[in-house]
N, C-alpha and C positions, 0 to 999 in steps of 0.2 A: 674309312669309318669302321671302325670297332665292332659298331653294334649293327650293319647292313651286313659284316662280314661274320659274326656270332647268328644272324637271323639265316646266313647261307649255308654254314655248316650243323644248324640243327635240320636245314630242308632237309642237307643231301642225308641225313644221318636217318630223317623221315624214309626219306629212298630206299635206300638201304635195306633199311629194315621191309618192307614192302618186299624188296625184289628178295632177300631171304630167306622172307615165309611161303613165298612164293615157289620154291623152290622143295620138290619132295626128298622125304628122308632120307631115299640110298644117293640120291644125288652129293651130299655132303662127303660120303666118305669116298666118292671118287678121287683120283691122284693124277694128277699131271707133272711136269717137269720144270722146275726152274732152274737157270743157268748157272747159278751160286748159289742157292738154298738145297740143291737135289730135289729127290721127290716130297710132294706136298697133297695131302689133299684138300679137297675146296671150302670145306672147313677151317685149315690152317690158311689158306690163301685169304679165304675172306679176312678172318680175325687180325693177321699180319698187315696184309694190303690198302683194306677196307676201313673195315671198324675201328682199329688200333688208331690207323694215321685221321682218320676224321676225328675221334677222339682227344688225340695229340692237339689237332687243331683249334678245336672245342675249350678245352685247359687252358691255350695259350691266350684267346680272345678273355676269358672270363679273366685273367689276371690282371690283362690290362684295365677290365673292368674295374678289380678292386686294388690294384696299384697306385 
């Protein structure tokens, strides 16, 4: 269902954003290591990992919406 699965990825998108602000300023530009991207810090991790692909997801339900 379209619109249970559009109501899930605005929750987690709700989430998200919670645990973000949650989260104090120097802690963003910490770096850790990814396997294939090299180093990253948790700023690009979120936006890549996070936000981007909940986003992607978000786009794809609302098209079926107005398809």
């Amino acid at each position: 269902d379209p619109e249970a699965l559009l109501t899930r990825v605005r929750e987690q998108l709700a989430e998200v954003t919670d645990a973000a602000r949650a989260l104090p300023s120097e802690a963003w530009t910490l770096r850790g290591i990814h396997p294939i991207r090299g180093e990253m810090t948790v700023e690009q991790i979120f936006e890549t990992f996070i936000a981007a692909h909940l986003e992607e997801h978000a786009a794809q339900l609302d098209s079926l919406e107005t398809g």
